[in-house]
N, CA, C and O atoms as a GROMACS GRO file, in nm:
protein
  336
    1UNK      N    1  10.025  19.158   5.617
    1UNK     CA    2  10.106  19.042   5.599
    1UNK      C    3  10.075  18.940   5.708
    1UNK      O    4  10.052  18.993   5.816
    2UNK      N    5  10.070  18.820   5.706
    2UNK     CA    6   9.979  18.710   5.797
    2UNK      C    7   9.920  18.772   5.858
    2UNK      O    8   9.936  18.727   5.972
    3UNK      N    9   9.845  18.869   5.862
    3UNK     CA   10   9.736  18.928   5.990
    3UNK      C   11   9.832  18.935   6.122
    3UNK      O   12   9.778  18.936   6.233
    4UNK      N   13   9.933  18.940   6.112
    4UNK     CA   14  10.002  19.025   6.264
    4UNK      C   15   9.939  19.158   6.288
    4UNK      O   16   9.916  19.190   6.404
    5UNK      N   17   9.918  19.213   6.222
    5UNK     CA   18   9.922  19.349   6.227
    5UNK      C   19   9.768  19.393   6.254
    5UNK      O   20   9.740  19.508   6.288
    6UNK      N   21   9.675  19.298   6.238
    6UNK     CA   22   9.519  19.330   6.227
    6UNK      C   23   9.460  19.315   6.347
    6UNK      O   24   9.503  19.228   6.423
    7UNK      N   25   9.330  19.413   6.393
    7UNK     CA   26   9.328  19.429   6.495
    7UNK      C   27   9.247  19.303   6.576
    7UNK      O   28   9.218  19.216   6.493
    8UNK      N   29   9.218  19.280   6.659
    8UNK     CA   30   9.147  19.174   6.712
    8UNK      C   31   9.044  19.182   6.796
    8UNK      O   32   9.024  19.266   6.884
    9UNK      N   33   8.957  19.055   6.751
    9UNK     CA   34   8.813  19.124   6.791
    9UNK      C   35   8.795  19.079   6.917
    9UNK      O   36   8.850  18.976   6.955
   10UNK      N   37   8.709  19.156   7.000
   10UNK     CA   38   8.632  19.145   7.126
   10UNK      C   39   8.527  19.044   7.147
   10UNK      O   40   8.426  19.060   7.078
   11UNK      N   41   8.530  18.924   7.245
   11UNK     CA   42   8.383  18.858   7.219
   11UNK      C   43   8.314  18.829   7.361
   11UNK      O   44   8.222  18.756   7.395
   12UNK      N   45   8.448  18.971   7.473
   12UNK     CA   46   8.428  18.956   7.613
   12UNK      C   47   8.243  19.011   7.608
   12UNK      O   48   8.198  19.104   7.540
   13UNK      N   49   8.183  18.940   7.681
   13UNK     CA   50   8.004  18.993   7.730
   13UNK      C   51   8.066  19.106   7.802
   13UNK      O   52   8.174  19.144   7.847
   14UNK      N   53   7.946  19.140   7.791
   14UNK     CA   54   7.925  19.290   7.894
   14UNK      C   55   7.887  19.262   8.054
   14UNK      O   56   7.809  19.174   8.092
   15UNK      N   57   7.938  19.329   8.114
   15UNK     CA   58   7.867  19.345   8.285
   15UNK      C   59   7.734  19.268   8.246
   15UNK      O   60   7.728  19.150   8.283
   16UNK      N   61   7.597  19.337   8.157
   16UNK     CA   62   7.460  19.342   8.201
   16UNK      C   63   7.456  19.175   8.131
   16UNK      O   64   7.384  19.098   8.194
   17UNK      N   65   7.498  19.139   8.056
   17UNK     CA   66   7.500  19.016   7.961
   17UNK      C   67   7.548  18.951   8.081
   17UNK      O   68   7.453  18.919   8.152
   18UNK      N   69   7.660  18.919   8.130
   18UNK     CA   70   7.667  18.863   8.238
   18UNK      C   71   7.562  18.840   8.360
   18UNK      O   72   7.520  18.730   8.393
   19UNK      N   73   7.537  18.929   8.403
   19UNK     CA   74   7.416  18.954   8.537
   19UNK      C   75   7.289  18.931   8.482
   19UNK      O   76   7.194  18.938   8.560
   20UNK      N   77   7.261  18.898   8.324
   20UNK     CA   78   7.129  18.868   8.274
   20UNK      C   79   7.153  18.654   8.275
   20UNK      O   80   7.075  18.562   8.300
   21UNK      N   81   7.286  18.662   8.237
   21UNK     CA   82   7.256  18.465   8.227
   21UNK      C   83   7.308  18.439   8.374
   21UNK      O   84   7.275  18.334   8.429
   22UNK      N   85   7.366  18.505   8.421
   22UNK     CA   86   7.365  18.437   8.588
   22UNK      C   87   7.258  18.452   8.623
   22UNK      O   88   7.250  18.379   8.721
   23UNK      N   89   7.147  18.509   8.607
   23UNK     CA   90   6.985  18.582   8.676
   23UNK      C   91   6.914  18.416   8.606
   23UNK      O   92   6.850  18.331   8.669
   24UNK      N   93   6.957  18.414   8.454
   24UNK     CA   94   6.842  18.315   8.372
   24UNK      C   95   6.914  18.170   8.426
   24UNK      O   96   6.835  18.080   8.399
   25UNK      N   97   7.028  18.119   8.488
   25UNK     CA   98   7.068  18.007   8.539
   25UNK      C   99   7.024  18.020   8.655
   25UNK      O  100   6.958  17.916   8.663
   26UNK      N  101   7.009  18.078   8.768
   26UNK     CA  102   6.997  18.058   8.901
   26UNK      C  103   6.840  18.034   8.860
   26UNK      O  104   6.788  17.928   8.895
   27UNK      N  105   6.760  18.136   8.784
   27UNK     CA  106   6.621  18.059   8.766
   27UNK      C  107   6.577  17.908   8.714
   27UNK      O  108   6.482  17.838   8.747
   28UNK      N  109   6.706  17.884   8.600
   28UNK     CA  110   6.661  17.742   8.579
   28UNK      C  111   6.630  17.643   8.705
   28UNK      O  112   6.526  17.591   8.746
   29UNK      N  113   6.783  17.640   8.753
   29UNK     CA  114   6.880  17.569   8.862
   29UNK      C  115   6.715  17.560   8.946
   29UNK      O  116   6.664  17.449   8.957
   30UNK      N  117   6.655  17.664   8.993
   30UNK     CA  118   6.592  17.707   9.112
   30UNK      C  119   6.423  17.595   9.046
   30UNK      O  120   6.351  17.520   9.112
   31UNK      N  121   6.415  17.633   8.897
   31UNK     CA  122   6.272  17.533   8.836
   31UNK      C  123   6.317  17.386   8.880
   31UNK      O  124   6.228  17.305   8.907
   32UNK      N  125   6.434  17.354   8.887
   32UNK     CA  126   6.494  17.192   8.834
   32UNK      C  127   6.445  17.133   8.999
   32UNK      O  128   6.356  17.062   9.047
   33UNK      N  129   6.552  17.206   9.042
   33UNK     CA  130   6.588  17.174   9.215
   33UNK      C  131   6.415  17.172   9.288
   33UNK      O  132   6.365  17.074   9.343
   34UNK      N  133   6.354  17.294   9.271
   34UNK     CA  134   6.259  17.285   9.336
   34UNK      C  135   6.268  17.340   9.482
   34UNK      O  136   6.351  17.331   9.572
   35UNK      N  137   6.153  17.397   9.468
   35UNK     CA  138   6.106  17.506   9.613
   35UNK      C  139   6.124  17.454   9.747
   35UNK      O  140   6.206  17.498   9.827
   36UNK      N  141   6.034  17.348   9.771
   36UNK     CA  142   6.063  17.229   9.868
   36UNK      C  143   6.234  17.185   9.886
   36UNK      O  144   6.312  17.184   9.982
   37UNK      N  145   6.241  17.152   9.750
   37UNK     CA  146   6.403  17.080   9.838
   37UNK      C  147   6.485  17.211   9.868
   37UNK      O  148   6.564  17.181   9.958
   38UNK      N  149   6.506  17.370   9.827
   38UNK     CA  150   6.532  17.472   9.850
   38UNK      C  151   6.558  17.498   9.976
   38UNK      O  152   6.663  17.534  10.030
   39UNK      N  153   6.417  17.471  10.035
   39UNK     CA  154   6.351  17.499  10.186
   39UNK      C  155   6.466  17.404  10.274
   39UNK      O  156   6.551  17.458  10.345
   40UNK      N  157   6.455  17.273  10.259
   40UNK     CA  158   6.486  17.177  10.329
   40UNK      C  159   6.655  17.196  10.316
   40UNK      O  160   6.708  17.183  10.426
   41UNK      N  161   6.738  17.220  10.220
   41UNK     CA  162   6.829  17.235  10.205
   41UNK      C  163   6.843  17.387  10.276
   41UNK      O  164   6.928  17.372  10.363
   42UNK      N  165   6.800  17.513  10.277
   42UNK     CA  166   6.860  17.620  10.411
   42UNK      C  167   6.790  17.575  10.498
   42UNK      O  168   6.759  17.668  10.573
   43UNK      N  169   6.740  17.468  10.536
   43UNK     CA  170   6.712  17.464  10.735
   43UNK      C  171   6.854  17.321  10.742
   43UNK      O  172   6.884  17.261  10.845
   44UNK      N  173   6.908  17.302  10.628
   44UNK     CA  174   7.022  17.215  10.689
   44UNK      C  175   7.126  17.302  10.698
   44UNK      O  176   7.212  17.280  10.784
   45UNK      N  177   7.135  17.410  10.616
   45UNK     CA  178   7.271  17.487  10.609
   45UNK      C  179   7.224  17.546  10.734
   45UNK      O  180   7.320  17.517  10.805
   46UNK      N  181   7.156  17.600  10.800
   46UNK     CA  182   7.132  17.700  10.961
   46UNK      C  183   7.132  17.583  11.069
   46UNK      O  184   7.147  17.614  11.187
   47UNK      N  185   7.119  17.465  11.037
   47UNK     CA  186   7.149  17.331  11.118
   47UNK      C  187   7.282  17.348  11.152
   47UNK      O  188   7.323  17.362  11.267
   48UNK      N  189   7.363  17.346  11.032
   48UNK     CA  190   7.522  17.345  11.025
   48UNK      C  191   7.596  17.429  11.075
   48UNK      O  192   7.715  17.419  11.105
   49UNK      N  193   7.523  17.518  11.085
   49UNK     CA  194   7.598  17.670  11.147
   49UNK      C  195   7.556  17.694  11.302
   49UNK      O  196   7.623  17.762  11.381
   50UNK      N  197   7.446  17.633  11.332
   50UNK     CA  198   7.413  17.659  11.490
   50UNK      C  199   7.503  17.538  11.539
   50UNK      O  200   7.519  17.425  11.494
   51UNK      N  201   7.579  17.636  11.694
   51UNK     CA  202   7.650  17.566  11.726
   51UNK      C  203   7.628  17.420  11.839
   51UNK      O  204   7.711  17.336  11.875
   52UNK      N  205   7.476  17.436  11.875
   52UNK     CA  206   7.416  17.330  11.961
   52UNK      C  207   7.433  17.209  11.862
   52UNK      O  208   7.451  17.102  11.920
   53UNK      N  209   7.431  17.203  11.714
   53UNK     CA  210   7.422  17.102  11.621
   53UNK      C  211   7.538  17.055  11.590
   53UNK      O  212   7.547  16.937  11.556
   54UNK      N  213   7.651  17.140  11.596
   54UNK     CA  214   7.784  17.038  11.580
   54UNK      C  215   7.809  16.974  11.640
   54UNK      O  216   7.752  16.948  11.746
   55UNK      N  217   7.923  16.911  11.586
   55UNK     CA  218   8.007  16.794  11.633
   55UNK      C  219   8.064  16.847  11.751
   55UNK      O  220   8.027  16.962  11.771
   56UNK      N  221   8.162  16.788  11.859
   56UNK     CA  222   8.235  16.808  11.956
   56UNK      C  223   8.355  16.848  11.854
   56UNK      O  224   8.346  16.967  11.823
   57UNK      N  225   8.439  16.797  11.806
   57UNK     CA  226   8.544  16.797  11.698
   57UNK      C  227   8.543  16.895  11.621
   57UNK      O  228   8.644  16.963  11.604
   58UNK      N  229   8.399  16.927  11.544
   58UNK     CA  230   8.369  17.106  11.498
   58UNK      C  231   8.408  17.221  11.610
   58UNK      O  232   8.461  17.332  11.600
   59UNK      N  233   8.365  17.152  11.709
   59UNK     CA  234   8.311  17.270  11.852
   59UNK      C  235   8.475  17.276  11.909
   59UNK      O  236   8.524  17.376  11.961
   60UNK      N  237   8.530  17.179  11.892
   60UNK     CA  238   8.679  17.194  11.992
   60UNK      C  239   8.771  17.300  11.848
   60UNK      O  240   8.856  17.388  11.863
   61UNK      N  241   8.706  17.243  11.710
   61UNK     CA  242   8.845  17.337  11.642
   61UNK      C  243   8.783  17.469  11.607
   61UNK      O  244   8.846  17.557  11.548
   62UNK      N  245   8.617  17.487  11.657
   62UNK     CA  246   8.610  17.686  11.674
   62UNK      C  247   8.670  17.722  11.787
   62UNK      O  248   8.740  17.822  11.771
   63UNK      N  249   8.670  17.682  11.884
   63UNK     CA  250   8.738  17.723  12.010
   63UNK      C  251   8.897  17.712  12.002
   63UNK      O  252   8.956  17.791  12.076
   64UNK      N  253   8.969  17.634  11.929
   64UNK     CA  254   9.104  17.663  11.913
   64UNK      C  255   9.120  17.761  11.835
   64UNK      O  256   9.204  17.846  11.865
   65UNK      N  257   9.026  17.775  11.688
   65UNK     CA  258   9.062  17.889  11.637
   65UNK      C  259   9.035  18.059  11.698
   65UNK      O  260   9.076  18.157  11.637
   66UNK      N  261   8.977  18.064  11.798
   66UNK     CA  262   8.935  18.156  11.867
   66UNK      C  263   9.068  18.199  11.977
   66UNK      O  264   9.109  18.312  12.006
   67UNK      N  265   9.117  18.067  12.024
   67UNK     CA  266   9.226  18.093  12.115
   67UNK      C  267   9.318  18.166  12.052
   67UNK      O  268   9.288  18.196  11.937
   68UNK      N  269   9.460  18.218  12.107
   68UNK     CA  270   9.606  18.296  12.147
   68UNK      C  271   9.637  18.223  12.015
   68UNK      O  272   9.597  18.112  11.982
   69UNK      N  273   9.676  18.264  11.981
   69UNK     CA  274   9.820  18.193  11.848
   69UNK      C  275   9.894  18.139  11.905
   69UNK      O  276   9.925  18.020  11.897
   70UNK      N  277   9.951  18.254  12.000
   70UNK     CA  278  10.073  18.173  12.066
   70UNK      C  279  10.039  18.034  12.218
   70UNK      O  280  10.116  17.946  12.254
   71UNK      N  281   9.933  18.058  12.258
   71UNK     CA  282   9.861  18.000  12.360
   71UNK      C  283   9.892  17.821  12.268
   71UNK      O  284   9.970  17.736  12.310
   72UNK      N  285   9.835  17.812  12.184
   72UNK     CA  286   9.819  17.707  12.065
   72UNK      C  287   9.947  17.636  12.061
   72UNK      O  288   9.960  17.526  12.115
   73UNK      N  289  10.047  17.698  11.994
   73UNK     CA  290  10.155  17.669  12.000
   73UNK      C  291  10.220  17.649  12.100
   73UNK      O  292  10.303  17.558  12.098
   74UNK      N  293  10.209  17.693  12.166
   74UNK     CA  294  10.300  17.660  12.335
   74UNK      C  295  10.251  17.528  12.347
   74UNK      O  296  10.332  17.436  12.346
   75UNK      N  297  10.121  17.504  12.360
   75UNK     CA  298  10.082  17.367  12.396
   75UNK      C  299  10.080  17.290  12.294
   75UNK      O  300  10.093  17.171  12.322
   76UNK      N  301  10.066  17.316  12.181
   76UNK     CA  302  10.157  17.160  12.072
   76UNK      C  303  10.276  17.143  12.113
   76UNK      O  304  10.300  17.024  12.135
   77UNK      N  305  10.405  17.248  12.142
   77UNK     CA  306  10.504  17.212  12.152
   77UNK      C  307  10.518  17.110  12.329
   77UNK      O  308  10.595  17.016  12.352
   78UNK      N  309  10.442  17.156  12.401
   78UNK     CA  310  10.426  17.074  12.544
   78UNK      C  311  10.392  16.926  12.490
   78UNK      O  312  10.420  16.829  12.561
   79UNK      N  313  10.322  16.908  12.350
   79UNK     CA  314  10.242  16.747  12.386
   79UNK      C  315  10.389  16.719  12.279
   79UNK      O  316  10.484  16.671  12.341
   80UNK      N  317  10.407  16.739  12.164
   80UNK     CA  318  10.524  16.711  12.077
   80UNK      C  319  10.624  16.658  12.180
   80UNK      O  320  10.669  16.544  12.164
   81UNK      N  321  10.666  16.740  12.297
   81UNK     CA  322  10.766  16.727  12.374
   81UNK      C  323  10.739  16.546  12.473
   81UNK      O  324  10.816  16.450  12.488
   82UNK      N  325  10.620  16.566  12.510
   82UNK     CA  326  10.558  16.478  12.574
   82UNK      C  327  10.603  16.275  12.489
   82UNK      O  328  10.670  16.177  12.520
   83UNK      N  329  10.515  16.318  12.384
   83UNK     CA  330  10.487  16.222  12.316
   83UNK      C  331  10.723  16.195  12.255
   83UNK      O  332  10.768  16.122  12.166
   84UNK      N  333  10.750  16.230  12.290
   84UNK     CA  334  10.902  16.178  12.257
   84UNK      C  335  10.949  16.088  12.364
   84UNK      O  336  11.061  16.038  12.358
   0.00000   0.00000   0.00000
């Protein structure tokens, strides 16, 4: 009666169907983009990550995130206090 009752079909891919068109896109992606700009694009991402290449502003908020939690907070609440 209206197909409530009928079972319903599956059209989820499989694991290997999956890991076969992510494999056949990263190859397109990789023909389009090109080897060269590949190259040039990871010596900017290892640019970005060495820390002689950042910013001061990068470099001051790894070092806060590295600091005390509470160290942090004590001293926002000192400048908050300040700045009133």
């Amino acid at each position: 009666m209206f197909g409530l009752f009928k079972k319903k079909k599956k059209n989820a891919p499989s694991r290997e169907q999956i890991i076969a068109q992510a494999t056949q896109n990263a190859r397109k992606a990789r023909e389009e983009i090109g080897d060269e700009n590949l190259q040039k694009m990871a010596a900017a991402l290892k640019r970005l990550e060495d820390p002689a290449q950042q910013s001061e502003g990068k470099q001051a908020q790894d070092k806060i995130k590295k600091m005390d939690k509470g160290h942090v907070a004590d001293n926002l609440k000192i400048i908050l206090e300040e700045d009133k």
